[in-house]
C-alpha positions as CSV (number, residue, x, y, z in Angstrom):
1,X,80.4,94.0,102.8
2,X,82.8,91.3,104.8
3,X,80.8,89.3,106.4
4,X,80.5,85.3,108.6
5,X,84.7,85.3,108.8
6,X,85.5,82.0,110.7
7,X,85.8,82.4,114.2
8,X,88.9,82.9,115.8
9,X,89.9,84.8,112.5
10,X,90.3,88.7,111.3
11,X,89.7,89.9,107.9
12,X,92.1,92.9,107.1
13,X,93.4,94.8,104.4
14,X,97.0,94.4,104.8
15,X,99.9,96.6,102.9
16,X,102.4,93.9,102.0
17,X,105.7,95.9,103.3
18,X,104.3,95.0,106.4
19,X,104.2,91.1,106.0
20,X,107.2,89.0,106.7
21,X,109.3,92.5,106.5
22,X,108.4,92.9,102.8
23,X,109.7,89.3,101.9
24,X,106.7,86.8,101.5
25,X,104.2,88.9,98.5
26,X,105.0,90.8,95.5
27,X,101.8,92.4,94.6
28,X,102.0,93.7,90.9
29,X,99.6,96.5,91.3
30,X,98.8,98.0,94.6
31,X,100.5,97.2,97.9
32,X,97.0,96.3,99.7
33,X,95.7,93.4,99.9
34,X,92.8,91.4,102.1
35,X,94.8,88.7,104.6
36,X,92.5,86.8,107.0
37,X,94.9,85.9,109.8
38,X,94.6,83.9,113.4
39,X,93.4,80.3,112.0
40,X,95.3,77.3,111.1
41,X,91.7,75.1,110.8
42,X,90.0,75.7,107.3
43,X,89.0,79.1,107.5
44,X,86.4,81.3,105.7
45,X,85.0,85.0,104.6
46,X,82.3,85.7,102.4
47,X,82.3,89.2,100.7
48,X,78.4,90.2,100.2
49,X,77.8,93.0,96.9
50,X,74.7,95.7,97.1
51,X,74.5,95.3,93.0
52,X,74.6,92.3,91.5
53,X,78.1,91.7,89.3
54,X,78.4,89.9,86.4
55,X,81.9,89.0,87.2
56,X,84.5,88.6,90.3
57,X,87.9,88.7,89.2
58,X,91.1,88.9,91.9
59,X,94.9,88.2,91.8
60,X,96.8,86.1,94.4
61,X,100.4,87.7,94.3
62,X,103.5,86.2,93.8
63,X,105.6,84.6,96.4
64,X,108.9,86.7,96.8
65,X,110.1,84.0,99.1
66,X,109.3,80.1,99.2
67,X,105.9,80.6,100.6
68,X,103.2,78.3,101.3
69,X,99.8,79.2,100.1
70,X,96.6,77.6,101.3
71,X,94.3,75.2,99.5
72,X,91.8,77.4,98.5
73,X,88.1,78.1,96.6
74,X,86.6,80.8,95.5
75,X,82.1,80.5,94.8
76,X,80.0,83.2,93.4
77,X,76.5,82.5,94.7
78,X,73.2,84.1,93.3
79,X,71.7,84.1,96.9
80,X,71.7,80.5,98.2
81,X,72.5,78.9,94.5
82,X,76.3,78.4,93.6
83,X,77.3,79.8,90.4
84,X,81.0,79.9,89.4
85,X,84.2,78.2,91.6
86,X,87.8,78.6,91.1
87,X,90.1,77.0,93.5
88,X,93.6,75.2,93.8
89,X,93.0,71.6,95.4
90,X,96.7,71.3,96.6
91,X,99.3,73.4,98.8
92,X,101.2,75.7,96.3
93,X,104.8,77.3,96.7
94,X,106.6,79.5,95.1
95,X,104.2,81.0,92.0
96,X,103.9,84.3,89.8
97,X,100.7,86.0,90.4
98,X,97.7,83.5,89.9
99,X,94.5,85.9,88.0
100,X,90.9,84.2,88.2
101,X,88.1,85.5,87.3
102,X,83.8,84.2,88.2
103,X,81.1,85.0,86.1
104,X,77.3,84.6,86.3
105,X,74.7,86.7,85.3
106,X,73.7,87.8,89.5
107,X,76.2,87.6,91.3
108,X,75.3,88.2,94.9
109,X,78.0,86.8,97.5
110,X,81.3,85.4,96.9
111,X,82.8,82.5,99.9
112,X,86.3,82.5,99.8
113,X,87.3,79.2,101.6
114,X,90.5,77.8,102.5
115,X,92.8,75.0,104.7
116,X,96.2,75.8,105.2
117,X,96.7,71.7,106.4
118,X,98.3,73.7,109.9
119,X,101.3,74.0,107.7
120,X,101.0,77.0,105.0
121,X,102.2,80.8,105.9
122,X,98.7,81.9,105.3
123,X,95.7,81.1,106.6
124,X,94.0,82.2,103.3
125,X,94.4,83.2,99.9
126,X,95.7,86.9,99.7
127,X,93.8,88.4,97.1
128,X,94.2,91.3,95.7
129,X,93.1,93.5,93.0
130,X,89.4,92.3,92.6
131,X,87.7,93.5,89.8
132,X,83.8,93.7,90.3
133,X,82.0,94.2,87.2
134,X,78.2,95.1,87.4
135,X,75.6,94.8,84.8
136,X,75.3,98.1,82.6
137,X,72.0,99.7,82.1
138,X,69.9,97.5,79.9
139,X,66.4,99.2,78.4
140,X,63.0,98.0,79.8
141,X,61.5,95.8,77.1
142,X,58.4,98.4,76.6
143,X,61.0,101.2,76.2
144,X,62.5,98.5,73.4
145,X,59.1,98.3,72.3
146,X,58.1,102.2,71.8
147,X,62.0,102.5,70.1
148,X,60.3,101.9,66.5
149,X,57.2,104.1,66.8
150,X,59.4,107.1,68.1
151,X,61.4,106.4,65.0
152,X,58.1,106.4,63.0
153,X,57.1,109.5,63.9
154,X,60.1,111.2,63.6
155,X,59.8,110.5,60.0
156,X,56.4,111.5,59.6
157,X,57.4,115.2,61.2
158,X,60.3,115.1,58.7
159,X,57.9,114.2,55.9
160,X,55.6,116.5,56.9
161,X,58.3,119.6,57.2
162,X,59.4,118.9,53.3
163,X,55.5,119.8,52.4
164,X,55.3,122.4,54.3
165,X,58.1,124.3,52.6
């Protein structure tokens, strides 16, 4: 869920052919990607997750033309607690695709923050191609804990069988 986008600002999913008439982004995998337009302040989104992830990862395409990018951060949060950050502290130009990736064992909410200094083409970071990986299935400890008596008794039953005959 997109939520607490800075005000003043939309959050879209954009396809790139219809940016800069197909010459600012070169997206190496699909042509969408999430733009948040309408600010030149520092401007913000968070993205809110129903199930925890273990990881966040996204790609910032490539510039097809000298374009400015944003200073930017990315921070996982397990509810109010930061967890992870990846960011670029400086206005950057003129780049191959840029792949992060955030990890943490609850990942709730990730704020994607950014200042453009009134002088970048974007307002934020483009990203693109977000991986969300969520925590597989992982036994109850008292289904751990009945694993070696189930095993025991299979045994016994095959034991017992062998008499039998």
């Amino acid at each position: 869920m997109l939520t607490d986008n800075s005000p003043g600002t939309v959050v879209e999913i954009i396809n790139y052919r219809n940016m800069y008439g197909c010459a600012a982004l070169s997206p190496y995998s699909a042509p969408n990607f999430l733009h948040q337009s309408g600010g030149t302040d520092p401007v913000s989104h968070i993205l809110t997750f129903a199930t925890p992830l273990l990881s966040f990862g996204f790609t910032i395409p490539a510039d097809t033309a000298p374009s400015a990018f944003p200073m930017w951060s990315i921070t996982a949060y397990d509810g109010g607690t930061p967890i992870a950050t990846a960011g670029h502290s400086w206005i950057s130009c003129c780049h191959s695709p840029l792949t992060s990736s955030l990890s943490g064992s609850h990942i709730l909410s990730v704020v994607i923050n950014s200042n453009n200094g009134r002088f970048a083409a974007f307002s934020n970071i483009p990203p693109h191609n977000m991986i969300l990986e969520t925590a597989a299935s992982v036994p109850e400890p008292s289904t751990l804990a009945l694993l070696p008596t189930g095993i025991v008794a299979l045994r016994f039953r095959r034991l017992r069988g062998n008499r039998e005959r």
